[in-house]
C-alpha positions in Angstrom: -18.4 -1.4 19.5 -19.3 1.4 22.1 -16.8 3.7 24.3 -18.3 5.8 26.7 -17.4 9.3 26.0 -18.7 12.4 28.3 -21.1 10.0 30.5 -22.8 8.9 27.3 -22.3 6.2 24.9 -20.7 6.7 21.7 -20.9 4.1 18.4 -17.1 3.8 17.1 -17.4 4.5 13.3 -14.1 3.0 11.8 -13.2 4.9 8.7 -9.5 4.4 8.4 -8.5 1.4 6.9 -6.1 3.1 4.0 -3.8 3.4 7.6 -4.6 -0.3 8.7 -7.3 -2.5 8.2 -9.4 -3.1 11.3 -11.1 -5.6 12.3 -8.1 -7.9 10.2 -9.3 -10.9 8.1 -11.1 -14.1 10.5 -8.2 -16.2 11.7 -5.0 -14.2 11.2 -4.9 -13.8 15.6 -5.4 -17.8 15.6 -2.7 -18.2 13.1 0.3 -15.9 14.8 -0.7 -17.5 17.8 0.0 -20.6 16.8 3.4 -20.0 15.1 4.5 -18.7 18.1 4.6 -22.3 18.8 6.9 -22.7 16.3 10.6 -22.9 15.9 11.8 -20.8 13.3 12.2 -21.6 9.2 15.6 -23.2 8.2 17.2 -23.4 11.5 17.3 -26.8 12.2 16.1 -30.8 11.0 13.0 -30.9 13.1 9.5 -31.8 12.1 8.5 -28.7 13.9 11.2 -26.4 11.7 9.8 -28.3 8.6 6.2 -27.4 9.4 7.5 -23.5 9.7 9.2 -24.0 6.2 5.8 -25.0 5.0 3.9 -22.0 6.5 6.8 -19.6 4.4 6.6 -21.8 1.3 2.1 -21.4 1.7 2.4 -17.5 2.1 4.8 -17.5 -0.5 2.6 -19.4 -3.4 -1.0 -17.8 -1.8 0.8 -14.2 -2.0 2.0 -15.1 -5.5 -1.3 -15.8 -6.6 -2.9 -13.0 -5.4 -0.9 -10.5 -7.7 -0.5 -12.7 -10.6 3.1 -13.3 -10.1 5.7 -15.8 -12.1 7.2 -18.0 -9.1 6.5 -17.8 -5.6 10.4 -17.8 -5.1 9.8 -14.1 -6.4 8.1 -13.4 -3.5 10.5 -11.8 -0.8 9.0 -11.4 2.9 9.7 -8.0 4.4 9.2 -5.7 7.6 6.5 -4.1 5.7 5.6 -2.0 3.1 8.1 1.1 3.6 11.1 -2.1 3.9 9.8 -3.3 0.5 9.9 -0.2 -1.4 13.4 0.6 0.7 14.9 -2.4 -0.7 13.7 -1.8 -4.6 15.2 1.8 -4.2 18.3 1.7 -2.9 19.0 -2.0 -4.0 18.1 -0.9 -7.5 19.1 2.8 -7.6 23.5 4.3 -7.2 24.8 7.6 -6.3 24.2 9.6 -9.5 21.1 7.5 -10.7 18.1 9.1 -12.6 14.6 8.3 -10.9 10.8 9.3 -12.0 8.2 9.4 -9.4 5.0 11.0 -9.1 3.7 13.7 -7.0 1.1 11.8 -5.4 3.4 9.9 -3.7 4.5 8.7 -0.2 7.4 9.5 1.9 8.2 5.8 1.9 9.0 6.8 -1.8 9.8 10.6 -2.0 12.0 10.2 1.3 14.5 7.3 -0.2 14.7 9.4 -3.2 15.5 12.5 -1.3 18.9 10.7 0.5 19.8 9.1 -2.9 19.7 12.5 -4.5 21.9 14.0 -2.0 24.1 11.8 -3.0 23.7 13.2 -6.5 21.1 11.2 -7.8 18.3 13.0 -10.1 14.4 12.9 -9.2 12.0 13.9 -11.9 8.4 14.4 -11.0 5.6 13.1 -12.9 2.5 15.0 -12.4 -0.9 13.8 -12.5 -4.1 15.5 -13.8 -6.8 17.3 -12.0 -8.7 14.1 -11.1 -5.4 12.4 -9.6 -4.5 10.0 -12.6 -0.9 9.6 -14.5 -1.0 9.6 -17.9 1.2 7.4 -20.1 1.9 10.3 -22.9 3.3 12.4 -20.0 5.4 9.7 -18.8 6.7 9.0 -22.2 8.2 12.3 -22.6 9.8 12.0 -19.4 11.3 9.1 -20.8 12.8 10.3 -24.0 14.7 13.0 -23.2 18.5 12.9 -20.9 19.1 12.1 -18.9 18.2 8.1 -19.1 16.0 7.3 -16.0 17.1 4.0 -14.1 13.6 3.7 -12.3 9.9 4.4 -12.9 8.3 4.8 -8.8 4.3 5.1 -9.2 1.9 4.4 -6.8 -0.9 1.7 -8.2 -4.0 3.6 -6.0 -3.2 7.1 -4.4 -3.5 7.4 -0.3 -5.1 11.1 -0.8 -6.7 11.2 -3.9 -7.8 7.2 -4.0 -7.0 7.3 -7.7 -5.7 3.5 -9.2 -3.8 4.0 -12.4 -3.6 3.0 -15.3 -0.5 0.6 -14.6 -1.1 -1.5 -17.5 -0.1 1.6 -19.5 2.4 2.7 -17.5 4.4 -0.1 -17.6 3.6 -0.9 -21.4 5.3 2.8 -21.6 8.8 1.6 -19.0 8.9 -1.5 -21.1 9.5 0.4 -24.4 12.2 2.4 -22.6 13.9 -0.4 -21.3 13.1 1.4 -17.5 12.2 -1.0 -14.4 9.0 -0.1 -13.0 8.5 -0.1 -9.1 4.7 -0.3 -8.3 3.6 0.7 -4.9 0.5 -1.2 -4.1 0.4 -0.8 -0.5 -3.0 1.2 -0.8 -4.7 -1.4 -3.5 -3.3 -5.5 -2.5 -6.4 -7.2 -1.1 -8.9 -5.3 -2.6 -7.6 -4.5 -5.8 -7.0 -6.6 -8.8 -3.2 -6.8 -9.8 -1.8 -8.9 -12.4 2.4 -7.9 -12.2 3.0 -10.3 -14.9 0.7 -9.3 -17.1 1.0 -5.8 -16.6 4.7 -5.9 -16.7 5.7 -4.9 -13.5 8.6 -5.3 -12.6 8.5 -4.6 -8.7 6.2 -4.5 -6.3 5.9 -3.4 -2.8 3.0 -4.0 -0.5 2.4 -4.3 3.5 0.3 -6.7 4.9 -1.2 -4.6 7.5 -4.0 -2.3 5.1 -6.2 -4.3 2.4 -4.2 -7.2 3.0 -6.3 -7.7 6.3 -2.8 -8.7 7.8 -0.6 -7.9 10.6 1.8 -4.8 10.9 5.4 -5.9 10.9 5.4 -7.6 7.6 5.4 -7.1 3.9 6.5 -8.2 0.5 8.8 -7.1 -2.5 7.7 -9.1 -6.2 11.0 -9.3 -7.9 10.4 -9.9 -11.7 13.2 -11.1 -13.8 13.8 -7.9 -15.4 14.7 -6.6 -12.0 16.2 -9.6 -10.5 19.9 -9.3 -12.2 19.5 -5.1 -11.3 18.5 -5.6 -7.7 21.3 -5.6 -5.2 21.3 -7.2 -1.5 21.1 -3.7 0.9 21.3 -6.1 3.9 23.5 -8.8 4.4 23.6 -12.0 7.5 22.3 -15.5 7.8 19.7 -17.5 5.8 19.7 -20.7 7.4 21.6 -22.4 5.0 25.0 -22.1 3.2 28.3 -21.3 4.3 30.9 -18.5 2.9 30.9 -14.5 3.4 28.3 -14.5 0.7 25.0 -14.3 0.4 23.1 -17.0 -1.4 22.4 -16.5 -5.1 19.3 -17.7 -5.8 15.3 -15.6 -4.6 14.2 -15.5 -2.5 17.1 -16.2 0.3 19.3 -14.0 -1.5 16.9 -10.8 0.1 16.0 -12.6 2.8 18.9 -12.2 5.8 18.4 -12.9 9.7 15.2 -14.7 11.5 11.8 -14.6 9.7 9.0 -13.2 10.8 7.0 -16.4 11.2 3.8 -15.3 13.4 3.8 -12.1 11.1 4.0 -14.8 7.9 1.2 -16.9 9.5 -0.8 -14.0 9.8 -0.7 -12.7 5.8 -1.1 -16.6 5.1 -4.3 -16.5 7.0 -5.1 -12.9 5.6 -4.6 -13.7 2.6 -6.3 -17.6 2.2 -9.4 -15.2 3.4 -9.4 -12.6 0.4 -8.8 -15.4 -1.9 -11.9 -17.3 -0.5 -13.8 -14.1 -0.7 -12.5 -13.4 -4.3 -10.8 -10.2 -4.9 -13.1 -9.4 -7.2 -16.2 -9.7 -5.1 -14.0 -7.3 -2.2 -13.1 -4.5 -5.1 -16.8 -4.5 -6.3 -18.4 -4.4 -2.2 -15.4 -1.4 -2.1 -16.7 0.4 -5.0 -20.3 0.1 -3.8 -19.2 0.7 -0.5 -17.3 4.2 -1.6 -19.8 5.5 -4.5 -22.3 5.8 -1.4 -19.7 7.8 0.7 -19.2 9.9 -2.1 -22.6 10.6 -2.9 -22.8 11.4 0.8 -20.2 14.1 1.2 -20.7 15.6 -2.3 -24.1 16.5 -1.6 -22.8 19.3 0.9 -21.8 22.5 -0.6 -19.2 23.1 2.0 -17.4 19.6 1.0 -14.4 19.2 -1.8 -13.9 16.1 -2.8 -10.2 15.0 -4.0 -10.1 13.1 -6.8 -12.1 11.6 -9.3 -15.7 11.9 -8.6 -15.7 8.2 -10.0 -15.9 5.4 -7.4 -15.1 2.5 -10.0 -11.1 4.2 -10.1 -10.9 4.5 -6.5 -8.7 2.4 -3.8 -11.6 2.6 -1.0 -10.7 6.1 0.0 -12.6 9.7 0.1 -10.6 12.5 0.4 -12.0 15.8 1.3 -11.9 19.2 2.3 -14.2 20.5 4.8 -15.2 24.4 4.1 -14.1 26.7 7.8 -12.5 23.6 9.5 -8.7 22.7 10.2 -8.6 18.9 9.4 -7.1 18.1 12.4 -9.7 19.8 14.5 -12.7 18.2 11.9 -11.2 14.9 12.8 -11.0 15.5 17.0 -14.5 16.2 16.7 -15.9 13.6 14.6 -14.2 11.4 16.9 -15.2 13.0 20.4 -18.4 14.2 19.5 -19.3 11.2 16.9 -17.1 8.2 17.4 -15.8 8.7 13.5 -12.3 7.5 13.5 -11.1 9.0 10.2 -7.5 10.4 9.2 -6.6 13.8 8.7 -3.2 15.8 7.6 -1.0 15.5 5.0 -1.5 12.0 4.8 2.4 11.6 4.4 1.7 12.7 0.9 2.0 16.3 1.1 3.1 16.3 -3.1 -0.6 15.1 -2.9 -2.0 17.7 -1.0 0.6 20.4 -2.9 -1.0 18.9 -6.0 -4.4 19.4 -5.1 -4.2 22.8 -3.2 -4.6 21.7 0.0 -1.4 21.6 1.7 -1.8 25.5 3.1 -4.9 24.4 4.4 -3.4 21.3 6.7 -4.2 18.8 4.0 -7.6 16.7 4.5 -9.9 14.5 6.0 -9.9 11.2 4.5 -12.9 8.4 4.9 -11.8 4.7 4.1 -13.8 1.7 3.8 -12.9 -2.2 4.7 -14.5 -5.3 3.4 -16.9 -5.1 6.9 -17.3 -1.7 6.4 -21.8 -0.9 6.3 -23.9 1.3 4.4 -25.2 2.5 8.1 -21.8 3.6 9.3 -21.4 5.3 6.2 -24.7 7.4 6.3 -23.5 7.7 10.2 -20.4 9.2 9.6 -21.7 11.5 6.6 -24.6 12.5 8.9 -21.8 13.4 11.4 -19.7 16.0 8.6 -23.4 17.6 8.3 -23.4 18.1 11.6 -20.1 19.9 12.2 -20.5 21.9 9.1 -23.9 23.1 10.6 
């Protein structure tokens, strides 16, 4: 696509999908059109209602099978990916509770954390090595000293460093504690392979609107039955169904009160029928390829560090970097005025991240993401375009 910028045309680059995917997945506008067709889920004995039952019950199983879930009754729809890991924390989590989270994290995380340790709660922070990655020894001696942690918060792929852990680990480590284990994939569902049951995840929080190829406005919470009796309801009001002061009993309902979001619904279904027609696998391996060139790119210019493991096969999509006598702000207004780069710069709403990696006194850093549509020449265009600036 083309702007004209200055009386002269300019290519957009788009380099920003770890903040949302753009374009989204073939059919997800077509989709939340048509639900808006639609009466809503539960609410009455229509055909029409029955059909928007249907489209829940689809996301639900398609969703489920993406992560490797047990049921798709363990899949709860949220208002995105901050909702999600809202309702694990402070559903899960008291005044006074112990948490462990890393310092890579997001505010969706650290901020929750924050309020729940004014109110006397305990964070510890995990850190994570030079190249961005958690290690299961270190998280196991967090574990076995006091005071007894009641949640494990770790992000599955980093939105600075681009780093996907080892969660297999991880959770292998929670389980022997007897911990739950909340796993943000927000940065990795769509593009990364995830296997909760497997792993032994217990939670899992993900938005639709990043490498789900989905609308913003909607996301989802896996509950697994470790968590499920731990989890308390954080909001309360109508399902559709039942009568009495209480909530249902039963997942998904049970997390589920007011009106769902059926257009935003329709569009994961859609989103998400795509990626599995694609095959997950074949999107991770186009994202490595697609991320080992932009690295190779960048890395080639003295004036460029690169956050994070230098290896693209452990990396979520995203590059990282710091760019020698720039502001990242001002890197990125130019790329974008002068180039037509949309990138990201800042703190990245990570800045444990950026404290981690030293960058946080410099403004943080510019970050290059890839999408599933994402070519080779854009990426030669946009590292052409750093040269340039750094010239």
């Amino acid at each position: 696509m083309n702007d004209e910028m200055e009386g002269r045309s300019v290519r957009r680059i788009y380099l920003d999908h770890a903040a949302t995917s753009l374009p989204k997945a073939p059919g997800v506008a077509e989709a939340m059109t048509r639900a808006l067709e639609l009466p809503s889920p539960g609410r009455g004995n229509t055909a029409r209602a029955a059909e928007s039952a249907a489209l829940l019950a689809r996301c639900r199983s398609a969703v489920n099978r993406l992560i490797g879930g047990a049921s798709p009754d363990r899949i709860v729809f949220t208002a995105g990916g901050t909702d999600a890991l809202n309702l694990a924390l402070f559903g899960l989590l008291k005044p006074g509770d112990h948490a462990v989270v890393g310092d890579l994290e997001h505010t969706s995380v650290t901020r929750p954390l924050s309020a729940l340790r004014g109110d006397g709660g305990i964070t510890s922070m995990l850190e994570c090595d030079e190249h961005g990655f958690y290690r299961p020894e270190d998280l196991d001696e967090f574990l076995s000293v006091p005071p007894t942690a009641g949640l494990v918060a770790l992000s599955h792929g980093s939105n600075v460093a681009g780093t996907v852990q080892p969660v297999a680990e991880l959770a292998a480590v929670c389980r022997e504690h007897g911990v739950p284990f909340l796993l943000d994939a927000c940065q990795t569902a769509g593009h990364v392979p995830i296997a909760v049951v497997e792993w032994g995840v217990d939670l899992l929080a993900t938005g639709a609107h990043k490498g789900l190829l989905g609308p913003a406005g909607i996301g989802v919470l896996y509950v697994g039955e470790r968590a499920e009796p731990l989890l308390r309801n954080t909001r309360l009001g109508g399902t559709g169904g039942g009568g009495g002061d209480a909530m249902p009993e039963t997942l998904p309902h049970r997390l589920e009160p007011g009106t769902p979001n059926l257009p935003g619904v329709a569009g994961l279904l859609a989103a998400v029928e795509w990626i599995e027609r694609e095959g997950v696998n074949a999107l991770h391996a186009r994202s490595i390829e697609r991320t080992s060139r932009l690295i190779d790119r960048l890395a080639a210019f003295p004036d460029v560090r690169l956050l994070g493991t230098p290896d693209p096969g452990r990396r979520c999509g995203l590059v990282t970097v710091a760019l020698l006598g720039w502001e990242p702000s001002e890197a990125a207004a130019v790329l974008d005025a002068t180039f037509g780069v949309e990138c990201r710069a800042g703190l990245h709403c990570a800045p444990g991240a950026h404290a981690r990696f030293n960058t946080d006194r410099l403004g943080g850093g510019v970050r290059f993401s890839v999408g599933p549509f994402t070519t080779e020449t854009e990426i030669d265009a946009a590292a052409d375009a750093v040269a340039a600036i750094l010239s």
